[in-house]
C-alpha positions as CSV (number, residue, x, y, z in Angstrom):
1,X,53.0,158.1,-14.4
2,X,54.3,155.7,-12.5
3,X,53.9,151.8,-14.4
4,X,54.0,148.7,-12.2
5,X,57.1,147.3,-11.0
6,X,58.4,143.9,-12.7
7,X,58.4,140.9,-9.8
8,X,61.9,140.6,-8.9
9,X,63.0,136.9,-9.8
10,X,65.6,134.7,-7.1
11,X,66.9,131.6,-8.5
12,X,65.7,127.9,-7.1
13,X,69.7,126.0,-6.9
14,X,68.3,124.4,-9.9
15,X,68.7,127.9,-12.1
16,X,65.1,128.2,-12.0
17,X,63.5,131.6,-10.8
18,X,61.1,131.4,-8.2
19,X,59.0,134.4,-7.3
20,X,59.7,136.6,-4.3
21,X,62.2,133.5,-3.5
22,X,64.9,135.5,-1.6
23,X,61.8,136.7,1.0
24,X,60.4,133.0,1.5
25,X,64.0,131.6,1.8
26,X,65.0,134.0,4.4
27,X,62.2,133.1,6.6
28,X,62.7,129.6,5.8
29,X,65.7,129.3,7.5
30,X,63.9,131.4,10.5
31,X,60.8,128.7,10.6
32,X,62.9,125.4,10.6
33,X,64.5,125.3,13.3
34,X,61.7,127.2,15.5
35,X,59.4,124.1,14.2
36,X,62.3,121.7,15.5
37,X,62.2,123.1,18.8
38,X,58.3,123.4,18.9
39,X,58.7,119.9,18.2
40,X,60.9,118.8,21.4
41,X,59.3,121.3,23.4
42,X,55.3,119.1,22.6
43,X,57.4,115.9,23.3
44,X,55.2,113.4,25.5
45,X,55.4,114.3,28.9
46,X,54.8,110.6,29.4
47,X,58.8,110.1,27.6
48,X,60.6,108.3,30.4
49,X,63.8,105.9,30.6
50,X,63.1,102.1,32.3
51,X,65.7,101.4,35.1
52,X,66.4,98.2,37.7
53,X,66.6,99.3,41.2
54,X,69.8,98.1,42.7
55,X,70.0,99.5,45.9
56,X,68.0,101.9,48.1
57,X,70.3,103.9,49.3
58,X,68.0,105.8,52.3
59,X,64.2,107.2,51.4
60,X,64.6,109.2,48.9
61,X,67.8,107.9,47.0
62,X,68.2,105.1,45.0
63,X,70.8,103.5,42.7
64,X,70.0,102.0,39.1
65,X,70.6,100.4,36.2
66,X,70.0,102.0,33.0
67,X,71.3,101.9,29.4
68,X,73.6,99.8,30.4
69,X,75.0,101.9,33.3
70,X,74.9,102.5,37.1
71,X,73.2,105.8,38.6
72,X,72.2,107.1,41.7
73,X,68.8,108.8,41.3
74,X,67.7,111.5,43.4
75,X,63.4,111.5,43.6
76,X,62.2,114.9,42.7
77,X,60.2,116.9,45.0
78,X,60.6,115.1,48.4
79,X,62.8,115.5,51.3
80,X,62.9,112.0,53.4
81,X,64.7,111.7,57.2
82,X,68.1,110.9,57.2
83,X,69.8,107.9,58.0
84,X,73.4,108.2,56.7
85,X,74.5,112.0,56.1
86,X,78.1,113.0,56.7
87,X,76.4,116.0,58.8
88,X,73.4,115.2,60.2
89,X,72.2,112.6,62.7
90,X,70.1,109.9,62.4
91,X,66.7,111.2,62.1
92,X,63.0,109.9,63.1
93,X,61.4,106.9,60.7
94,X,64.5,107.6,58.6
95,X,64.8,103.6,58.2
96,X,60.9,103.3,57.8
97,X,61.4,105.5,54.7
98,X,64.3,103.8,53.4
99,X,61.7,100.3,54.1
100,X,59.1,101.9,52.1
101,X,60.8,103.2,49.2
102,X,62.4,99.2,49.1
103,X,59.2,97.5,49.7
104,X,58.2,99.3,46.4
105,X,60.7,99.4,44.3
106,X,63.9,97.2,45.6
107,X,65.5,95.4,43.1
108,X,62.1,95.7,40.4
109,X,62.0,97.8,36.7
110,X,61.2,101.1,37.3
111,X,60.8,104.0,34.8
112,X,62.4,107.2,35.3
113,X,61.0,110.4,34.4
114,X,63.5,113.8,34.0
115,X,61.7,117.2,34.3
116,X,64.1,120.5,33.9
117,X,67.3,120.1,35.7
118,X,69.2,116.4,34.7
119,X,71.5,116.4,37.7
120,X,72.2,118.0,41.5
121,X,75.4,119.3,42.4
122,X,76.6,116.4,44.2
123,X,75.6,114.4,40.4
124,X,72.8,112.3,41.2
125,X,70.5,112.4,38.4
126,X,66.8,113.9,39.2
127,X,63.9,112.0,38.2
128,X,60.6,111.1,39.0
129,X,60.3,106.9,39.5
130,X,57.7,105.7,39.1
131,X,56.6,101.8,39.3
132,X,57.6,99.7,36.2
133,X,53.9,99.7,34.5
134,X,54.2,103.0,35.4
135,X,50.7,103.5,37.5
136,X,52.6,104.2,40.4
137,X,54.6,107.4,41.2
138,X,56.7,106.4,44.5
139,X,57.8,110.1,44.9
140,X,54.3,110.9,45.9
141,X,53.7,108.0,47.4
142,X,56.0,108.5,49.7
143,X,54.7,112.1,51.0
144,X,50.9,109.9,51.0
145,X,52.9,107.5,53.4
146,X,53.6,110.4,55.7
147,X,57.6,109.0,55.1
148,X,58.7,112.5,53.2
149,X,58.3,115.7,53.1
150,X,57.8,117.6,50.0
151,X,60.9,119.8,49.0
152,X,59.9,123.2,48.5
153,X,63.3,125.0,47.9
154,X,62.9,124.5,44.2
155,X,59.7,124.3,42.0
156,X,58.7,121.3,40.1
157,X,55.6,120.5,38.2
158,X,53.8,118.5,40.3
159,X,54.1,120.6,43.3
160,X,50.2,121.0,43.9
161,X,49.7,117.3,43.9
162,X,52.3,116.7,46.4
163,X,51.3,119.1,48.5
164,X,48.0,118.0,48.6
165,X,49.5,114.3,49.5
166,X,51.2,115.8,52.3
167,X,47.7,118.0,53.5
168,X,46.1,113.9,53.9
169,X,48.9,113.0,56.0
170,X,49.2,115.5,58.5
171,X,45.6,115.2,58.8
172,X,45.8,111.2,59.4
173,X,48.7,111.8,61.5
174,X,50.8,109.7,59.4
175,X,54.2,109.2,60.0
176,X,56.1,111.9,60.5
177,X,52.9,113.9,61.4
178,X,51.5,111.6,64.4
179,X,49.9,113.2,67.5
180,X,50.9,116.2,65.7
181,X,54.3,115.7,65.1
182,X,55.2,115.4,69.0
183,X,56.1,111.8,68.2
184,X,59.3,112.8,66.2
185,X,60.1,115.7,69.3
186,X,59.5,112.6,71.9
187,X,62.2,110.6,69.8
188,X,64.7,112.9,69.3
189,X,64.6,113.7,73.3
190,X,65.2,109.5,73.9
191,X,68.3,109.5,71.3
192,X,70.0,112.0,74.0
193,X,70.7,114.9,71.7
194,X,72.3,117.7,73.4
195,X,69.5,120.5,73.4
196,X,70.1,124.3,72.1
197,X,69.2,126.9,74.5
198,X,67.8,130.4,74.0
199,X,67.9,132.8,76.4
200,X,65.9,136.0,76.6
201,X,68.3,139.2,76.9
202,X,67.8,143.1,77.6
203,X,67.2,145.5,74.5
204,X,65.0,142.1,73.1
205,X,67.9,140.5,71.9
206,X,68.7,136.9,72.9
207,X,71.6,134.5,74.0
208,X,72.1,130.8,72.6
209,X,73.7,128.3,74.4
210,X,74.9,124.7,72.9
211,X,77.2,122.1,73.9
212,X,78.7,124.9,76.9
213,X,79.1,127.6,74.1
214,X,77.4,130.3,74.0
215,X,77.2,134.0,72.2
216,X,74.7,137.2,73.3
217,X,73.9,139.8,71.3
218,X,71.5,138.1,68.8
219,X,68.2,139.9,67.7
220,X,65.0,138.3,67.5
221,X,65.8,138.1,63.3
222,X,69.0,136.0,63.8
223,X,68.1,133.3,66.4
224,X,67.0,130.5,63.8
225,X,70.4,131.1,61.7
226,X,72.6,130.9,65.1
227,X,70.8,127.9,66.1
228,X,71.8,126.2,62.6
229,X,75.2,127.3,62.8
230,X,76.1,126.1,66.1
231,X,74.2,122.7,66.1
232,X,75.9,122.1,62.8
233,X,78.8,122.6,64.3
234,X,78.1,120.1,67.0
235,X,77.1,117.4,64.5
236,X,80.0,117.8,61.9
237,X,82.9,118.3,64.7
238,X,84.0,115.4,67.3
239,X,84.3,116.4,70.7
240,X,87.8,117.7,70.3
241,X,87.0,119.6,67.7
242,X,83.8,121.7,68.8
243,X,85.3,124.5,70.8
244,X,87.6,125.5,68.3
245,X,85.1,125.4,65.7
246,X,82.6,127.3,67.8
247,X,84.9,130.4,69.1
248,X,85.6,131.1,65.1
249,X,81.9,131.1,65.0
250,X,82.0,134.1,68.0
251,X,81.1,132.1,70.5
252,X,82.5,131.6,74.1
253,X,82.8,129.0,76.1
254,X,80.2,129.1,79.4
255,X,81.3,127.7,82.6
256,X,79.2,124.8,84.3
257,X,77.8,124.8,88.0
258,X,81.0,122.7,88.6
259,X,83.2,125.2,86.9
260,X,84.3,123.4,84.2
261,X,84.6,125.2,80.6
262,X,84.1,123.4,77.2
263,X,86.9,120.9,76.5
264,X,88.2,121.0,80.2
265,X,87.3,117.1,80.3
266,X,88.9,116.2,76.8
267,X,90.7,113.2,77.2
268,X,94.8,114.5,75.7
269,X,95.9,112.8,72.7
270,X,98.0,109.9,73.3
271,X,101.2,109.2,71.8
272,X,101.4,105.7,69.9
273,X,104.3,104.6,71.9
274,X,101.4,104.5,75.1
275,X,98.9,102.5,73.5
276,X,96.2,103.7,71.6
277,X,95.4,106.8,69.9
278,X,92.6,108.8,69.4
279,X,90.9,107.8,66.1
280,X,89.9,112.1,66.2
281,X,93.2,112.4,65.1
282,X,94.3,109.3,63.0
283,X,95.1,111.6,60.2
284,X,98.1,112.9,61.9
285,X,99.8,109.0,62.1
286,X,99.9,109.1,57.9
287,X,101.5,105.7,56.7
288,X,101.6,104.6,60.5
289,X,100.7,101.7,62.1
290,X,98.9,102.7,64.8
291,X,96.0,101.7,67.4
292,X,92.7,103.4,67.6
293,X,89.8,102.7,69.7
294,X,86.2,104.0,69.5
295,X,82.5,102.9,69.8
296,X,80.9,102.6,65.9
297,X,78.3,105.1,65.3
298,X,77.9,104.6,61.5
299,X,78.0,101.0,60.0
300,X,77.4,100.3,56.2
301,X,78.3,97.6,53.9
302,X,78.7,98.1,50.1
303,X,78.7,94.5,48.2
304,X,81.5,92.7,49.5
305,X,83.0,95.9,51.8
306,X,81.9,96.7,55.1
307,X,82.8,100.9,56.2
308,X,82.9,101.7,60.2
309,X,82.9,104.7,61.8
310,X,83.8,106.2,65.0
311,X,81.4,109.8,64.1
312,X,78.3,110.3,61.6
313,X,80.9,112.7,59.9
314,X,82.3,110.1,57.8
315,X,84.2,112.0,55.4
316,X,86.3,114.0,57.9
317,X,87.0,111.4,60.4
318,X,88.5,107.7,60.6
319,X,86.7,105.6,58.6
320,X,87.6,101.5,59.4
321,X,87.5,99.7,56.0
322,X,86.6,95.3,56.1
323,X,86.8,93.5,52.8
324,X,84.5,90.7,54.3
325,X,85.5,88.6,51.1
326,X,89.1,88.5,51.8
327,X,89.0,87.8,55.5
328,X,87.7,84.8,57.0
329,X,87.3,85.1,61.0
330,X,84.6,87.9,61.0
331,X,81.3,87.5,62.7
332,X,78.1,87.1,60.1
333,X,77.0,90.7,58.8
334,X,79.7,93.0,60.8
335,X,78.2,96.1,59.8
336,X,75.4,94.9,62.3
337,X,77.9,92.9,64.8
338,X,80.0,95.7,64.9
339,X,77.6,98.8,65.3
340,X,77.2,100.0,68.7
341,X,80.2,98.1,70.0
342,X,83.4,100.1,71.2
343,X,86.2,98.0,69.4
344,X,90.0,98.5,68.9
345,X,91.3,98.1,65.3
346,X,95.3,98.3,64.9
347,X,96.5,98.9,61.1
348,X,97.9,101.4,58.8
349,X,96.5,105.3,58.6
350,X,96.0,105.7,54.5
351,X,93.9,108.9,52.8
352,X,91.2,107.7,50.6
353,X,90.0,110.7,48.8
354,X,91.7,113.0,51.1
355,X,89.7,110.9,54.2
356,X,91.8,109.0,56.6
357,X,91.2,105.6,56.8
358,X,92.3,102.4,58.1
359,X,92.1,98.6,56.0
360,X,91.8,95.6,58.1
361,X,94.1,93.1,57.1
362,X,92.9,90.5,59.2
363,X,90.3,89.5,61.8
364,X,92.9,89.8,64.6
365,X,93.1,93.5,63.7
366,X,89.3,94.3,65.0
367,X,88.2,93.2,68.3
368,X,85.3,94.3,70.2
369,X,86.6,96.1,73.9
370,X,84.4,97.0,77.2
């Protein structure tokens, strides 16, 4: 026969036994800390930080105050024009985005609310904002507006109800959706961007044409990425700097009806001993005092500094640095005097973060030219 087993006793840390202990304390340690991250995992999706606005940087960009730091805050889920990017051109309504997100938020408490990722690569945090009594959400707001786009390269949770924002617009034909979008094609052609062209080929393949470059050979599959490549290319490159940049991309320069080739009518660099030199190549005058001259394309002031450039590529080329607090003699608001104008600037060629730049010292050192 076989007689029942005697329990088998554990010991509590006081000494005393406790029944089957060894089992329940196992599985103890197993359920605590599963119950600590059921626990985060149920927190209130309504959790969210409270912010100041202190600046809006362009639609969907803004920089805050919060927990006694500064951030810049990336809204989640939308895609607004641009109006400042190192790579890109000025886009349509990118300035009545940039008004929107302002007239909502501009210097007012906001709360911001995290979902998955905490940060992008270039470090802005990622948040929803939404207004400060928090019955507003200006992400989707802005897609209502017809001022953004919702961003649909990565999922986020409220995906459905922006989308559905952005269905009303287009079917209001708000914004960036009016007479079917044809207003933001009409713009573009006025702002005298240099078109692509496509060209149909034998064997169905094609031949792309930008800026007097061109390259055959392209199926039907590849036309979209060669027409990113090369008009990137055109946007992030000055004028000097296009043709080499497009023959490593296999293109080849295609003569005009007056026979001219790509670059043919680039103006050669002049030495600093002539006069002025080319502010393309300021970065080969390092630590000397030199001339440039150059029609500003890019104008933006930060507090008490005002930044000019000669290209929308500001972190490749010359970038003209005014304290406007240290130098008396400068017109009211220069980032507006000076944008447009073709002005010389004389002063010393310094890398700022591996940019080349020049610092006024003095009013005399910026004039206006025809």
């Amino acid at each position: 026969m076989h007689g029942l087993k005697p329990a088998r006793l554990s010991h509590s840390p006081a000494g005393n036994p406790i029944p089957g202990g060894r089992f329940l304390f196992r599985h103890f340690r197993i359920l605590v800390p599963a119950l600590l991250l059921l626990c985060c995992a149920l927190r209130p999706a309504s959790a969210f930080d409270t912010a100041t606005v202190l600046e809006v940087v362009d639609g969907d960009t803004i920089r805050v105050r919060t927990g006694g730091a500064v951030a810049t805050v990336r809204l989640i889920g939308i895609d607004t024009p641009e109006r400042g990017h190192p790579s890109r051109p000025k886009e349509f309504i990118a300035d009545e985005a940039a008004e929107a997100l302002s007239a909502m938020c501009g210097g007012k408490p906001v709360r911001l609310e995290k979902e998955i990722e905490e940060a992008d690569k270039y470090g802005r945090i990622l948040r929803y904002v939404f207004s400060g009594d928090g019955r507003q959400l200006f992400n989707r707001e802005l897609v209502r507006k017809g001022v953004a786009r919702v961003y649909r390269r990565f999922p986020f949770s409220r995906q459905p109800e922006f989308e559905a924002a952005e269905t009303l617009a287009r079917k209001e034909g708000l914004g960036l959706w009016r007479n079917g979008g044809l207003d933001e094609l009409r713009w573009v052609r006025l702002q005298k961007h240099e078109p692509v062209t496509v060209w149909p080929l034998g064997g169905g393949e094609y031949g792309v044409e930008h800026g007097g470059m061109g390259k055959a050979g392209i199926g039907p599959n590849e036309v979209g990425s060669e027409i990113a490549k090369i008009t990137r290319i055109r946007i992030e490159r000055s004028d000097a700097d296009f043709v080499p940049e497009a023959l490593k991309a296999g293109y080849g320069p295609i003569a005009g009806e007056d026979g001219d080739t790509p670059g043919s009518r680039t103006v050669a660099r002049q030495a600093p001993e002539t006069g002025v030199v080319s502010w393309e190549n300021a970065r080969e005058y390092l630590g000397q005092s030199i001339t440039v001259e150059g029609t500003v394309l890019r104008a933006k002031r930060s507090r008490k500094t005002v930044f000019l450039n000669f290209h929308t590529n500001w972190k490749r080329y010359l970038t003209v640095v005014l304290f406007t607090g240290k130098m008396p003699g400068l017109p009211n608001s220069p980032e507006t005097f000076y944008r447009g104008k073709r002005v010389r600037v004389r002063g010393t060629v310094k890398l700022y973060k591996d940019r080349p730049e020049i610092v006024v010292e003095n009013a005399d050192g910026i004039r206006v030219v025809p």
